[in-house]
C-alpha positions in Angstrom: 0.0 0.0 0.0 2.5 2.3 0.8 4.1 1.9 -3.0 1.0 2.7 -4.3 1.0 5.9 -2.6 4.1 7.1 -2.8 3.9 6.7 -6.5 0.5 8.3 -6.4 1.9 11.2 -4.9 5.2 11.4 -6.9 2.2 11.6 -10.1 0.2 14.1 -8.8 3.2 16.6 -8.1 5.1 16.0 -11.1 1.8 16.3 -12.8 -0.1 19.3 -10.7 2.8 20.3 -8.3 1.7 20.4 -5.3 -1.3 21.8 -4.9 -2.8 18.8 -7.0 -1.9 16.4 -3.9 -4.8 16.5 -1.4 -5.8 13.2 0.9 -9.4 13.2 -1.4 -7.1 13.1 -5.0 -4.4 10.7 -3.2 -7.3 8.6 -1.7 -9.5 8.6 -5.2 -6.4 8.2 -7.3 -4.4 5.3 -5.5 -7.4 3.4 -4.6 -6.6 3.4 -0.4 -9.1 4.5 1.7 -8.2 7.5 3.2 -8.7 6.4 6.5 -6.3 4.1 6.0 -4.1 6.9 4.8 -4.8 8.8 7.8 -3.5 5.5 10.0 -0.3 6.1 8.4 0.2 9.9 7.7 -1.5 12.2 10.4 -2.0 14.9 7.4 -1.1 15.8 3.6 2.7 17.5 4.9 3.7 14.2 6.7 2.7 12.4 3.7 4.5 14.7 1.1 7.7 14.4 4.0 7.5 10.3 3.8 7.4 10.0 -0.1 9.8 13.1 -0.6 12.4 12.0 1.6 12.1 8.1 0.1 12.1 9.8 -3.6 15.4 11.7 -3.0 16.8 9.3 -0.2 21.2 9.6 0.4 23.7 10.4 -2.4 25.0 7.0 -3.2 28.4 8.6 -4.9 30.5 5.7 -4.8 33.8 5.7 -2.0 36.0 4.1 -4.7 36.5 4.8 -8.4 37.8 8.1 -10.7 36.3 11.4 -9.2 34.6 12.2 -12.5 33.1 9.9 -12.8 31.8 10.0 -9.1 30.7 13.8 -10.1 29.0 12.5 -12.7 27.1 9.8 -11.0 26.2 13.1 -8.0 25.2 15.0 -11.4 22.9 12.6 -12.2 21.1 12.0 -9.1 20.5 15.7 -8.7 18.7 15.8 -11.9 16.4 12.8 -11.0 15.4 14.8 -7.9 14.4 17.3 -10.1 13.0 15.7 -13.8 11.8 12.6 -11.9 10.8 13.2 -8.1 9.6 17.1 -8.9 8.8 16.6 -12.2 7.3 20.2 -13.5 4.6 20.5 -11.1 6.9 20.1 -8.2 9.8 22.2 -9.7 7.6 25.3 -10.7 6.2 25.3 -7.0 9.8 24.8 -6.0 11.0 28.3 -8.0 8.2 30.1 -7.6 7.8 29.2 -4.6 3.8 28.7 -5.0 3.3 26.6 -1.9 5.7 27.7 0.6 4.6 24.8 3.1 5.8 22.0 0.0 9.1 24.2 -0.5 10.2 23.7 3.1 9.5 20.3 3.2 11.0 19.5 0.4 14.3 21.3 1.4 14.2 19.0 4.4 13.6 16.3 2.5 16.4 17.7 0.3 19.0 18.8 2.8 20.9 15.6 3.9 21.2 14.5 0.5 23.1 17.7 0.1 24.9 17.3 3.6 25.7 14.5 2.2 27.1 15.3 -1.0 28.7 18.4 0.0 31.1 16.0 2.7 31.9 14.0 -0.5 33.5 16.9 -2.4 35.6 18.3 0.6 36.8 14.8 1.3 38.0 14.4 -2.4 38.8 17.9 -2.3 41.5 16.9 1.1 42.3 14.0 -1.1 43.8 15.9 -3.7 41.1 14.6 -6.2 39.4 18.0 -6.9 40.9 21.8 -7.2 41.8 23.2 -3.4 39.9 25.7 -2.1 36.6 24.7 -4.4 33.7 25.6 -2.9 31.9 22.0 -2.6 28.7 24.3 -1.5 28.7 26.5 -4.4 29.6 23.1 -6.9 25.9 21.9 -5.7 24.2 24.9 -6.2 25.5 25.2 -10.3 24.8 21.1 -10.5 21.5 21.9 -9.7 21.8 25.5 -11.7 22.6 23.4 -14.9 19.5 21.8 -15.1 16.9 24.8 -14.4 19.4 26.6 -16.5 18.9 24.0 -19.8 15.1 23.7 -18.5 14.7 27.5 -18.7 16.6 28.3 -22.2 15.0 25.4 -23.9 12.1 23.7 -22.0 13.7 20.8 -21.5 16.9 19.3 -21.0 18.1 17.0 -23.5 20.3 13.6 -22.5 23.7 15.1 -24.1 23.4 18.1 -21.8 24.5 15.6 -18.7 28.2 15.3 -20.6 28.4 19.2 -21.4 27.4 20.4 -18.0 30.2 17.6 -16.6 32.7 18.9 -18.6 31.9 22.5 -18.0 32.2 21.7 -14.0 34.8 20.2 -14.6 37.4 22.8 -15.6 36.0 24.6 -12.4 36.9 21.7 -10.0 40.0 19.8 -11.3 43.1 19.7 -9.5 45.6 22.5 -10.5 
């Protein structure tokens, strides 16, 4: 039951954004009653919290293995969170911040994964694997910049764009 709503959910906001999931849409859409969706989820912004924070989960950038392609694999997960989990619905709420309620949750869904990932770059960054002083902050704002930057200019961001964004980062965070 709980796959079915999580993906009911993930449809709805990629679909609607947020505003399109209610408990009567998830209810009449996923086929659970919503008293049993009530058992589980006291109201719509602990639901949205569950399936958000399950959608984007942990970085899983490898330990081991070349550094570019570890940024790639970081690169890539980003832009799930954002063409997949968000979808349009959830990233035009997300910009223009149209419901801020789903905005903060979904930064705190959002914010280990970037804990997360931001401890990966200054560890390779003390390894000697990326440029010194690089701002592993700033390195996940413009991976995330590069999509809504493609998205923006061309209304949707093509497969190829993955490599040319890598590359593009990558002159910023090699090792001198």
């Amino acid at each position: 039951m709980d796959e079915r709503l999580h993906a009911t959910v993930l449809a709805l906001l990629r679909e609607g954004g947020p505003g399109a999931v209610t408990m009567d849409r998830v209810a009449a859409t996923s086929g659970v009653a919503k008293t049993s969706i009530y058992r589980r989820h006291r109201d719509r912004g602990q639901l949205l919290t569950a399936v958000l924070s399950t959608a984007i989960g942990l970085p899983d950038v490898p330990e081991e293995g070349d550094v570019r392609d570890k940024i790639r694999f970081a690169l890539e997960q980003a832009w799930h969170q954002m063409g997949d989990v968000l979808g349009p619905g959830g990233l035009a709420a997300i910009v223009g911040n149209g419901d801020p309620e789903f905005t903060g949750l979904f930064r705190a869904a959002l914010q280990p994964y970037v804990d997360l990932l931001v401890e990966r770059i200054r560890a390779d960054v003390e390894a000697g694997l990326l440029r010194e002083g690089l701002d592993a902050d700033g390195v996940v704002s413009l991976m995330v910049g590069a999509y809504l930057g493609e998205l923006v200019r061309h209304g949707e961001v093509a497969p190829e764009w993955m490599d040319r964004a890598l590359e593009l980062l990558w002159v910023l965070m090699a090792p001198g």
